[in-house]
LUMZA-988996 format. One record per residue: residue in one letter; x, y, z of N, C-alpha, C, CB in turn. Coordinates in steps of 0.001 Angstrom, whole numbers, plus 500000, padded with zeros to 6 digits. Glycine has a CB too. Layout:
N
a | X | Y | Z | X | Y | Z | X | Y | Z | X | Y | Z;
...
//
This chain:
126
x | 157656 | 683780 | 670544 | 157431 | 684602 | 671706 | 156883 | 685958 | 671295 | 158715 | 684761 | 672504;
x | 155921 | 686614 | 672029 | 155404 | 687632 | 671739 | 155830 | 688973 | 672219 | 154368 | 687412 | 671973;
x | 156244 | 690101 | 671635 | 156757 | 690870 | 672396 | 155925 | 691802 | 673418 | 157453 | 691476 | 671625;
x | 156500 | 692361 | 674210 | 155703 | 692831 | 675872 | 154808 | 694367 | 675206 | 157403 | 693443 | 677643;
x | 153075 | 694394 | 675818 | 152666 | 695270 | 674516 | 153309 | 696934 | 675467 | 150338 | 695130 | 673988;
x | 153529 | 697356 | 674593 | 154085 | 699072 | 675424 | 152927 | 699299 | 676413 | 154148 | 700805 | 674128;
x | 153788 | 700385 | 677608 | 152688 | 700651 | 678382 | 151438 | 701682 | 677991 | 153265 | 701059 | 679500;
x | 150470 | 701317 | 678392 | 149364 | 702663 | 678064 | 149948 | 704474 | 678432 | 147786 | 702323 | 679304;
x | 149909 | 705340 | 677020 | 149688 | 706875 | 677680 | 148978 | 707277 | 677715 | 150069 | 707799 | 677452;
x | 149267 | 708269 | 678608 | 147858 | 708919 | 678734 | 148368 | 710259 | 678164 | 147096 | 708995 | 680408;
x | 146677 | 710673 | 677583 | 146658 | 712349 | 677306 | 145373 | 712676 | 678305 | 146313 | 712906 | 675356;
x | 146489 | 714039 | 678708 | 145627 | 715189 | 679774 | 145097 | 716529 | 679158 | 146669 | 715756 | 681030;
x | 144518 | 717017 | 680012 | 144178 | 718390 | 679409 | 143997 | 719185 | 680543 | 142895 | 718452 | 678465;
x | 144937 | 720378 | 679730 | 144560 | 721584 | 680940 | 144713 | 722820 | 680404 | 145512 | 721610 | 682295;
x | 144002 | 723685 | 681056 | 143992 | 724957 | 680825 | 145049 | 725761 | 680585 | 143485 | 725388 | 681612;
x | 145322 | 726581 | 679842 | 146496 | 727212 | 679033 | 146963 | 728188 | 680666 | 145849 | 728379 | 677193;
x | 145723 | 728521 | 681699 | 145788 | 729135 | 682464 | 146211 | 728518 | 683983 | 144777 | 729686 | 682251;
x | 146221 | 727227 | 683597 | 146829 | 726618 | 684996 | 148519 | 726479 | 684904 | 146116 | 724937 | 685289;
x | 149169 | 726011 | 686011 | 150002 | 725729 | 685793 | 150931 | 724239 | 685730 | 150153 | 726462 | 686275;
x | 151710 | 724803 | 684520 | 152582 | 723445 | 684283 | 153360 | 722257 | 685167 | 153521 | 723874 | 683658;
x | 153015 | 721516 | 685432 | 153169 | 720143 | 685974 | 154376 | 719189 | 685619 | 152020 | 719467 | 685595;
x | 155005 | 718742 | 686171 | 155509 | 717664 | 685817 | 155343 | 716872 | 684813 | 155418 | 717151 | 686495;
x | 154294 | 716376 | 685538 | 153337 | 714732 | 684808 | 152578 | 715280 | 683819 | 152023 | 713730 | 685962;
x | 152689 | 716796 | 682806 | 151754 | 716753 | 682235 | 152522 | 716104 | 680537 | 150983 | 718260 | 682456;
x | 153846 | 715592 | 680839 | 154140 | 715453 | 679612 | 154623 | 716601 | 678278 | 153116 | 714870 | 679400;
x | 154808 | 715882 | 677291 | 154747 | 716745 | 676448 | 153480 | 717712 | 675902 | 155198 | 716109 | 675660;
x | 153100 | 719192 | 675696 | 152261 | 719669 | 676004 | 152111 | 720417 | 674401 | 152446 | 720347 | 677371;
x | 150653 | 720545 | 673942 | 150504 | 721292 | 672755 | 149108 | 721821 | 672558 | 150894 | 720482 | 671626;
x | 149053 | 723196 | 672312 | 148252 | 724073 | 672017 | 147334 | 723652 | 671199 | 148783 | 725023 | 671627;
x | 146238 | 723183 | 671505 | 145005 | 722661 | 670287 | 143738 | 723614 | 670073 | 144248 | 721103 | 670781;
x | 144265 | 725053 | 670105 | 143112 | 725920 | 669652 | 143930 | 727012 | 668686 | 142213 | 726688 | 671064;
x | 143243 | 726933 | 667591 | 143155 | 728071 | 666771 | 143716 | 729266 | 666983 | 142089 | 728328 | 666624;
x | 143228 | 730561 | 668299 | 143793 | 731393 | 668747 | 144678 | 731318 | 669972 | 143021 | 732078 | 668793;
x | 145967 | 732099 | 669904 | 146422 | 732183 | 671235 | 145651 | 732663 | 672521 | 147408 | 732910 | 671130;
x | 145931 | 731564 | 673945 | 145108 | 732582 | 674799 | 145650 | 733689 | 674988 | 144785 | 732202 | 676035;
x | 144316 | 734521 | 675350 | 144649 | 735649 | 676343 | 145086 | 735948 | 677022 | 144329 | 736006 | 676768;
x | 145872 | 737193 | 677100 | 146588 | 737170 | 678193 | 147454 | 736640 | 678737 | 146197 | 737119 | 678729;
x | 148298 | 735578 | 678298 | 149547 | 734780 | 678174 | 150670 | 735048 | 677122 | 149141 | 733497 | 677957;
x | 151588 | 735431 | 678105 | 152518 | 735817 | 677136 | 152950 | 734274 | 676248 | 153884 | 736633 | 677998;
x | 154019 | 734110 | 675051 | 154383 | 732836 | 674361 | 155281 | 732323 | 675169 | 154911 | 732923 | 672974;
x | 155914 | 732945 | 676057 | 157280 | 732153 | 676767 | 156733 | 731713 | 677996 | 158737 | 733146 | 677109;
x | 155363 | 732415 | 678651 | 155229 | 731310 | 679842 | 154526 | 730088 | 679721 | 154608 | 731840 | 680942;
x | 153959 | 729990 | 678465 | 153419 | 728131 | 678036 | 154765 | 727482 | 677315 | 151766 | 727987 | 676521;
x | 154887 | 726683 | 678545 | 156096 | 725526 | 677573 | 155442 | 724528 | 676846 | 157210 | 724525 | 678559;
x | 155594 | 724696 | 675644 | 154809 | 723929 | 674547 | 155865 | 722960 | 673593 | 153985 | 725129 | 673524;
x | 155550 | 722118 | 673494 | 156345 | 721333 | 672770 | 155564 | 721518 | 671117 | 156385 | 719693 | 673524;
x | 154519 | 722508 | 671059 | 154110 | 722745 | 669468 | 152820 | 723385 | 670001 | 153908 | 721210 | 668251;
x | 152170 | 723935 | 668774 | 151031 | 724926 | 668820 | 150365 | 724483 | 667244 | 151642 | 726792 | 669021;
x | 149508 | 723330 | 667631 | 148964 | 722891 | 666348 | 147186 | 723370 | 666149 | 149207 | 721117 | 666333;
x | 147723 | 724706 | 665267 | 146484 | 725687 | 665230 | 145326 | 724455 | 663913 | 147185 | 727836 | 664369;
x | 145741 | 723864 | 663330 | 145339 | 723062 | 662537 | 144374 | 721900 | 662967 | 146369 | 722688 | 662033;
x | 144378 | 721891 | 664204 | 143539 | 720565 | 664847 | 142485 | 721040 | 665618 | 144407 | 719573 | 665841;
x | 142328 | 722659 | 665697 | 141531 | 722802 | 665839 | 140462 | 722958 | 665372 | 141709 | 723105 | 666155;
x | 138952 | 723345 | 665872 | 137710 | 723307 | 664685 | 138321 | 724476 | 663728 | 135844 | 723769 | 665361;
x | 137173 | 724384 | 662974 | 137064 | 725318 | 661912 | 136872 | 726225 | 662550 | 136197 | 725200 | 660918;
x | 137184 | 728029 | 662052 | 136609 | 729142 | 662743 | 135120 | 729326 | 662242 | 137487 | 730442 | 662504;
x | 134504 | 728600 | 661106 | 133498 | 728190 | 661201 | 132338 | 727697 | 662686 | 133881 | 727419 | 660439;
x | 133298 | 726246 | 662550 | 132466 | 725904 | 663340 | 132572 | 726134 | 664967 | 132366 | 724747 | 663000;
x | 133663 | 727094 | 665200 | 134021 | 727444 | 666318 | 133306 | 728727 | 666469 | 135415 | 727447 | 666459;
x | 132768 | 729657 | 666159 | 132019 | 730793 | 665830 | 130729 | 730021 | 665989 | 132335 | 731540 | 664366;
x | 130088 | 729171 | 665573 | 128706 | 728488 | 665730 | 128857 | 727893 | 666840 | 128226 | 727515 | 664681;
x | 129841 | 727212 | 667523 | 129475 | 726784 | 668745 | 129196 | 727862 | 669556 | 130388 | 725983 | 669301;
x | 130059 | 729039 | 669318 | 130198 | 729629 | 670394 | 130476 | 729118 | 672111 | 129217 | 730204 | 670214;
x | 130736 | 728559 | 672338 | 130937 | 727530 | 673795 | 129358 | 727322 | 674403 | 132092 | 728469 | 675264;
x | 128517 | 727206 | 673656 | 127070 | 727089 | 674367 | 126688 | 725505 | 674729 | 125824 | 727731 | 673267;
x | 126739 | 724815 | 675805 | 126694 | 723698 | 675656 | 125112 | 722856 | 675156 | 127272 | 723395 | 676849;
x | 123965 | 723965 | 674812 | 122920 | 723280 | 674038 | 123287 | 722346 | 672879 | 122088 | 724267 | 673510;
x | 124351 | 723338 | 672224 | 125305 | 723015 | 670943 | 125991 | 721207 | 670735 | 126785 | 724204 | 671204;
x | 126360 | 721306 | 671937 | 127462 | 720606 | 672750 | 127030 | 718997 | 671942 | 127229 | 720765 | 674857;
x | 126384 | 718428 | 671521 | 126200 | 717192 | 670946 | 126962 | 717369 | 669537 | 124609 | 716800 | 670852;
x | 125697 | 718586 | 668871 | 125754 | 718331 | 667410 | 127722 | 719209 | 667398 | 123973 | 719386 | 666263;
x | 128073 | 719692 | 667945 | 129150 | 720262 | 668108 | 130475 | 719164 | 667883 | 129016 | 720911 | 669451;
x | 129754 | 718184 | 668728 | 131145 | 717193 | 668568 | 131094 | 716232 | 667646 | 131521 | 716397 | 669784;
x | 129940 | 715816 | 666939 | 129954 | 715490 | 665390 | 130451 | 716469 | 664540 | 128648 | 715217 | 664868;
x | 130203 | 717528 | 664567 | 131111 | 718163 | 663102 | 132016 | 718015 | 663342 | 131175 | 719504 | 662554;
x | 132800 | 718763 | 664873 | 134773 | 718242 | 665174 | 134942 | 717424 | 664333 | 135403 | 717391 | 666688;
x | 134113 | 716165 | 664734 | 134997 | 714789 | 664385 | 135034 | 714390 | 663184 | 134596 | 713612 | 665013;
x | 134038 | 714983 | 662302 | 133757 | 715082 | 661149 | 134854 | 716046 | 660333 | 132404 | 715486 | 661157;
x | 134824 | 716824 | 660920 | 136336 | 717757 | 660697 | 137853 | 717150 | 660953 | 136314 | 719038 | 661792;
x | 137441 | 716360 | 661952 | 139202 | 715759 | 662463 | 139298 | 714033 | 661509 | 139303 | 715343 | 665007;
x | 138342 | 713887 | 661090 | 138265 | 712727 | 660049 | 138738 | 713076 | 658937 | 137003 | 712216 | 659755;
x | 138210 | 714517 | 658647 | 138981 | 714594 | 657097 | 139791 | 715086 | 656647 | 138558 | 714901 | 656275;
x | 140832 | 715366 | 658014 | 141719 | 716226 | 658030 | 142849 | 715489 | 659192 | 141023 | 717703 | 658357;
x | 143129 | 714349 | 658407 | 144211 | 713314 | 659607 | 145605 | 713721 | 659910 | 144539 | 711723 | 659027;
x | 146054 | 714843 | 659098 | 147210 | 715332 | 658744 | 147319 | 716508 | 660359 | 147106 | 716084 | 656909;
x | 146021 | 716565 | 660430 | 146481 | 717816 | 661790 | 146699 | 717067 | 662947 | 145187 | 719068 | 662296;
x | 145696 | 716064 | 663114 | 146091 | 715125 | 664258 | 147278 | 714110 | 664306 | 145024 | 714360 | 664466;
x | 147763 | 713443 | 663827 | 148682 | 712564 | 663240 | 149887 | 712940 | 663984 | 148805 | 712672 | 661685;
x | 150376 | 714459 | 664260 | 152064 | 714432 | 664846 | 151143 | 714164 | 666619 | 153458 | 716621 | 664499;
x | 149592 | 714343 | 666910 | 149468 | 714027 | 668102 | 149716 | 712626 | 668605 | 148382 | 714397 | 668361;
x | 148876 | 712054 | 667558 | 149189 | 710748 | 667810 | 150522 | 709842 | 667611 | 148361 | 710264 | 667211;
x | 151257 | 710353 | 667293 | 152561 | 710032 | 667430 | 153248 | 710158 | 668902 | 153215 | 710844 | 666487;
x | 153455 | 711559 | 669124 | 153404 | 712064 | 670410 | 152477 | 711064 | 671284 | 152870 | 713561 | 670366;
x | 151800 | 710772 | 671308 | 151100 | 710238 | 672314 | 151276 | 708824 | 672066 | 149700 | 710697 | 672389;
x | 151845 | 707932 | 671283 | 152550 | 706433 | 671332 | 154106 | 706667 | 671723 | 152458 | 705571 | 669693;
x | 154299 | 708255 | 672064 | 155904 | 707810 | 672214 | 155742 | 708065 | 674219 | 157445 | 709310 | 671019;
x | 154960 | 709313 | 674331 | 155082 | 709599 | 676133 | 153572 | 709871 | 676196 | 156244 | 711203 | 676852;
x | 153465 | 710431 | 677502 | 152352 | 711180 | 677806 | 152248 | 712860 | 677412 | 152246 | 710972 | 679235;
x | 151041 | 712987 | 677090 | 150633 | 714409 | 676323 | 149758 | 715329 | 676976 | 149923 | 714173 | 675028;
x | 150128 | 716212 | 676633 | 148616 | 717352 | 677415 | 147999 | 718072 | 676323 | 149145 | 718854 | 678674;
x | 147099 | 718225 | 675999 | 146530 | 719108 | 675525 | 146238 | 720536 | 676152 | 145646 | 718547 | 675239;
x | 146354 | 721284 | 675954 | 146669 | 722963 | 676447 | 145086 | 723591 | 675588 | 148726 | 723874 | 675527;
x | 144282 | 723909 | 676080 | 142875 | 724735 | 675895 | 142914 | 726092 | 676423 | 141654 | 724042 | 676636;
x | 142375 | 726857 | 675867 | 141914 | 728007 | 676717 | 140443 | 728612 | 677134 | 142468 | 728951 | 676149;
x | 139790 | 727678 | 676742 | 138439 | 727471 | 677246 | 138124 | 727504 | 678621 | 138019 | 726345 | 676852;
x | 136983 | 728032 | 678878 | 136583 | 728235 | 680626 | 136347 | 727082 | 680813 | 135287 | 729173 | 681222;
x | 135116 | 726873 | 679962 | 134342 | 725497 | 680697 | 135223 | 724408 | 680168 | 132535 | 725166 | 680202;
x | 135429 | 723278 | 681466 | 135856 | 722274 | 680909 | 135555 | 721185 | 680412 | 136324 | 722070 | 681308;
x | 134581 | 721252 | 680368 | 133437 | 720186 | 679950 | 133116 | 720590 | 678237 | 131798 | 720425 | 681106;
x | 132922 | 721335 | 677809 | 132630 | 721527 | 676440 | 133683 | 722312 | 675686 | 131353 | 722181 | 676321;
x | 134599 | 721755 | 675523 | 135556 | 722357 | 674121 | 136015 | 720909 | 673489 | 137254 | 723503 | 674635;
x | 136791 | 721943 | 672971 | 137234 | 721083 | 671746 | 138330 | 719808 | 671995 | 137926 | 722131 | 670694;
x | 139338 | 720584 | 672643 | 139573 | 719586 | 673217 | 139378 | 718718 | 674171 | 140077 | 719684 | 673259;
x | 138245 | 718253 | 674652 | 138000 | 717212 | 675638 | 137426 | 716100 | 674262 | 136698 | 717747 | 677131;
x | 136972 | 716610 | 673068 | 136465 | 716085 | 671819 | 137499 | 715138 | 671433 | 136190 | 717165 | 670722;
x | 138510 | 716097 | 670848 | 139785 | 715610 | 670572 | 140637 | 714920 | 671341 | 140378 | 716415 | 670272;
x | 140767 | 714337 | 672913 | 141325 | 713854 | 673349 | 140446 | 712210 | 673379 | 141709 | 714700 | 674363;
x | 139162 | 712479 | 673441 | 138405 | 710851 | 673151 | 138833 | 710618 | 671881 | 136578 | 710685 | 673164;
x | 138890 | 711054 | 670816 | 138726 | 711020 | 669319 | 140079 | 709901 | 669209 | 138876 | 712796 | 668395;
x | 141461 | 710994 | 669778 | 142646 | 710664 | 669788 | 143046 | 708916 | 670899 | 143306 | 712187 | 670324;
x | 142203 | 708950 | 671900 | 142102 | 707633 | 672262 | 141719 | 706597 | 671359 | 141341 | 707580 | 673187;
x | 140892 | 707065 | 670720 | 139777 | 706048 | 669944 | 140751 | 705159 | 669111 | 138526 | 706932 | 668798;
x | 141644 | 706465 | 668275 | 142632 | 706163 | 667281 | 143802 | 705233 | 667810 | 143193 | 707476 | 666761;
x | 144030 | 705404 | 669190 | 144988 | 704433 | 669840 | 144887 | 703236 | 670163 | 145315 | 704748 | 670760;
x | 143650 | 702603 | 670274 | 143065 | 701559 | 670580 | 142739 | 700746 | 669446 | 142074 | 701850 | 671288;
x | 142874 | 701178 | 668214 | 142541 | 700753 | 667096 | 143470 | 699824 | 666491 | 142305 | 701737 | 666377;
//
């Protein structure tokens, strides 16, 4: 007999500037700098993994310009490939509940983490 396969989680993402939800799960900081303007006690974070984010390299070259926005998410991943140790407590987290990723990026369409949350699927499906 085969055992029943676990249910699918999901990871969300939201702005460091919205507010906290229920359903957003366990929640963790995936940029480099703290946002602005937020004090540390009003993000309930279950961790602040400054490590998964880009390089300040390559975060300084993106600058958030979405011309960038292709070759941008090949280096990430190129970065989050060779560096499995930063992602790894996510993906854990995210086979045990549902996760949020916490950004402080305007646009939501081009950061890092919307990168990192396909990346981190990819790895789940595998």
């Amino acid at each position: 007999m085969g055992g029943a396969k676990p249910a699918a989680r999901m990871i969300h993402l939201k702005r460091a500037y919205d507010a906290v939800e229920l359903a957003d799960g366990r929640c963790f900081l995936v940029d480099r700098l703290w946002p602005r303007g937020i004090k540390k006690e009003a993000l309930a974070l279950d961790g602040w993994l400054k490590e998964v984010a880009p390089s300040d390299e390559l975060r300084r070259w993106f600058d958030h310009d979405p011309q960038k926005w292709s070759q941008f998410q090949q280096r990430y991943r190129d970065e989050l490939k060779a560096n499995p140790q930063s992602w790894q407590p996510l993906l854990i987290a995210a086979n045990e509940s549902d996760i949020t990723l916490v950004y402080s990026a305007h646009d939501r369409e081009h950061n890092n983490a919307v990168v990192l949350k396909a990346f981190l699927e990819e790895q789940i499906t595998q």
